[in-house]
C-alpha positions in Angstrom: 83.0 89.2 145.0 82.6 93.0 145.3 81.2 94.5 148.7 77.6 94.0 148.2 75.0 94.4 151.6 72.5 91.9 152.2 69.4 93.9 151.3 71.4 94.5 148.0 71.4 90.2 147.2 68.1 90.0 148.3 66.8 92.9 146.1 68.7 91.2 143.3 67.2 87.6 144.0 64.1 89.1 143.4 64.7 90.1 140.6 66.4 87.9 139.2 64.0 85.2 140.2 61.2 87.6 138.5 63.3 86.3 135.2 63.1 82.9 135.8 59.4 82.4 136.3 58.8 84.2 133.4 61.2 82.0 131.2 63.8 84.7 129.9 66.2 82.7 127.9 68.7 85.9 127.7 69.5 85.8 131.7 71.1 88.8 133.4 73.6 89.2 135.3 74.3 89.8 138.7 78.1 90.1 138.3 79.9 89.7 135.4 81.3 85.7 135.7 77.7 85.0 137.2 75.7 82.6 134.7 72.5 83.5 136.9 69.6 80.8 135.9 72.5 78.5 138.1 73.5 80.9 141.3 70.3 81.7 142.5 70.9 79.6 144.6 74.3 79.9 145.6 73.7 84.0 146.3 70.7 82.7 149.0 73.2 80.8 151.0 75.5 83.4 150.7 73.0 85.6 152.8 72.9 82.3 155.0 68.8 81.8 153.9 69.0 77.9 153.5 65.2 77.9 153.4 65.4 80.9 150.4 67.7 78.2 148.8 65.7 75.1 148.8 62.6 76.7 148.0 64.7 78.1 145.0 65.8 74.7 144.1 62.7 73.4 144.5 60.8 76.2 142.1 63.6 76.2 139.6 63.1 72.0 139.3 59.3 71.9 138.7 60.1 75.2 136.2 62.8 73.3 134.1 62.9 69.5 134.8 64.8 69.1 131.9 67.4 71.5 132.5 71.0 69.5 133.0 72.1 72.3 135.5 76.0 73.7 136.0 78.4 72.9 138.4 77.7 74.9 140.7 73.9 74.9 140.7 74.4 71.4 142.1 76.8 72.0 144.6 74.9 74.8 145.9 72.0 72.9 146.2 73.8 70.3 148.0 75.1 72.6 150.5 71.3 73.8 151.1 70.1 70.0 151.4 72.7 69.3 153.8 72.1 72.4 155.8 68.5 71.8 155.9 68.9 68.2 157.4 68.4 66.1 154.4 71.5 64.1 154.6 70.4 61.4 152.4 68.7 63.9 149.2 72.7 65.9 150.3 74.6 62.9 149.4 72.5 62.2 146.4 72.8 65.7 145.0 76.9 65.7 145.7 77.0 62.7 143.7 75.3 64.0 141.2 77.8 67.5 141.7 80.5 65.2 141.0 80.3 64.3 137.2 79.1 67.9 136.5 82.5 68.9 136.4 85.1 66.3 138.1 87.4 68.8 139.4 85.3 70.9 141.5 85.6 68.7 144.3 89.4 67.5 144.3 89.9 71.4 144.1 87.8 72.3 147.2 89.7 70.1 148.7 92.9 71.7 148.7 94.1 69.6 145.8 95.6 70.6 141.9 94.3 67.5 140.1 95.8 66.8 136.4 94.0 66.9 133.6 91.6 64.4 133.0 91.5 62.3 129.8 88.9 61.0 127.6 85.4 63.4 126.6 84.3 65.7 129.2 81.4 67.9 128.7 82.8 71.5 127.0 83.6 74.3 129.0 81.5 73.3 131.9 83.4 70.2 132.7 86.8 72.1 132.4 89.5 72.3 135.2 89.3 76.5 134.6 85.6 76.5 134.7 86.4 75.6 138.7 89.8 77.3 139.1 88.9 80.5 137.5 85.2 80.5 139.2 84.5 83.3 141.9 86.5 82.7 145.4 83.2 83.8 146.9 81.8 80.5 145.6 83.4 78.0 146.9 83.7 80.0 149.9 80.2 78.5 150.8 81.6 74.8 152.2 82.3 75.3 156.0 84.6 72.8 157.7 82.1 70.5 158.7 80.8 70.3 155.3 83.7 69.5 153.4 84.7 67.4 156.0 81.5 65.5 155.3 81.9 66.0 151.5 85.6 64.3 151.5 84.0 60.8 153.7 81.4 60.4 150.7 83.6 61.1 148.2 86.6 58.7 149.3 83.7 56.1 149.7 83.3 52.6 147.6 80.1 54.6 145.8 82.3 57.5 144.6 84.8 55.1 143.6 83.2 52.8 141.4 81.4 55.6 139.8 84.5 57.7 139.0 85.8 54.7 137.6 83.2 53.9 135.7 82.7 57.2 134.1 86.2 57.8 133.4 86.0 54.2 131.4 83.2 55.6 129.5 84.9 58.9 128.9 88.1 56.7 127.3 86.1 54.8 125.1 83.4 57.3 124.3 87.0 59.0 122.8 87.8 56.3 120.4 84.8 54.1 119.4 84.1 54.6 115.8 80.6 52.2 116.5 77.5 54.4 116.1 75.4 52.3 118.2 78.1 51.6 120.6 78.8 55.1 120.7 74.9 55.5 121.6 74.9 52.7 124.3 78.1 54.5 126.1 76.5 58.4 126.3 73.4 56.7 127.3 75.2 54.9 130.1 77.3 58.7 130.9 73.6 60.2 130.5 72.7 57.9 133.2 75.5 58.4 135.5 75.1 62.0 135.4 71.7 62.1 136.2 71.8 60.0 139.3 71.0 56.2 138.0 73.7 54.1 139.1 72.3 51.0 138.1 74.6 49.6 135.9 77.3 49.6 138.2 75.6 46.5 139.3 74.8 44.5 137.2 
């Protein structure tokens, strides 16, 4: 990230927040690999304003409830929800991080995971849309925090629904079966969004 003040962010949060209450569809940009309806976010923790970021998160939800978010949307909001004490909202957000693009976190860990078979979601659940993204980004996570991130993530939860997803991926890759086709990217729809109810049933 180029040498930017504080004052500089903020004035450009502003701004840029200006945009997304009025509904542009053609966002700007704050720097050039910066999709900026998702960083909001991201740039208020970078200033260390956790309460900027959560009421960001929090405006952008009840703006665009439908919006399926970006990678990194969700992981800065978990960051924020962690920081601000929600632990349990934190864990439910990283999960949901997770299948947004299922390299981010095997990366900020230090790893160099191989590429993933089956469908994944185009350009946004790419290995380069993590490795190629701004250092500054995932420069966020302190210590303590990925720490924290790498427990949940090695936990039975994760586990069962990596596994599952990855499944779904395989097979959403060779069934030829309209309506089985449906019932699996209703199932990956699910998973994605949070509802992790038919890993029980």
């Amino acid at each position: 990230m180029e040498k930017i003040s504080t004052q500089e962010i903020i004035d450009r949060i502003s701004q840029l927040e200006q945009s997304v209450e009025k509904g542009h569809n053609a966002w700007p940009k704050v720097f050039p690999e910066d999709d900026i309806r998702y960083n909001i976010g991201a740039l208020y923790l970078k200033i260390n304003d956790t309460e900027g970021a959560i009421n960001h998160f929090l405006c952008f939800e009840a703006l665009y409830p439908q919006d399926n978010g970006e990678p990194f949307h969700f992981m800065a909001w978990t960051i924020a929800l962690y920081r601000n004490g929600d632990l349990k909202e934190a864990e439910y957000m990283f999960l949901k991080t997770m299948l947004q693009n299922e390299y981010l976190f095997p990366i900020l860990f230090g790893q160099n995971p191989e590429l993933l078979d089956g469908w994944h979601r185009m350009t946004l659940g790419e290995k380069d849309y993590i490795s190629k993204a701004p250092k500054w980004i995932l420069d966020l996570w302190e210590k303590e925090e990925i720490n924290w991130a790498m427990e949940i993530y090695q936990g039975e939860l994760c586990n069962k629904i990596r596994e599952r997803y990855a499944t779904i991926k395989l097979f959403m890759k060779i069934e030829r079966d309209i309506n089985k086709l449906g019932e699996l990217l209703l199932e990956s729809s699910k998973l994605e969004k949070g509802d992790y109810s038919s890993l029980f049933h």
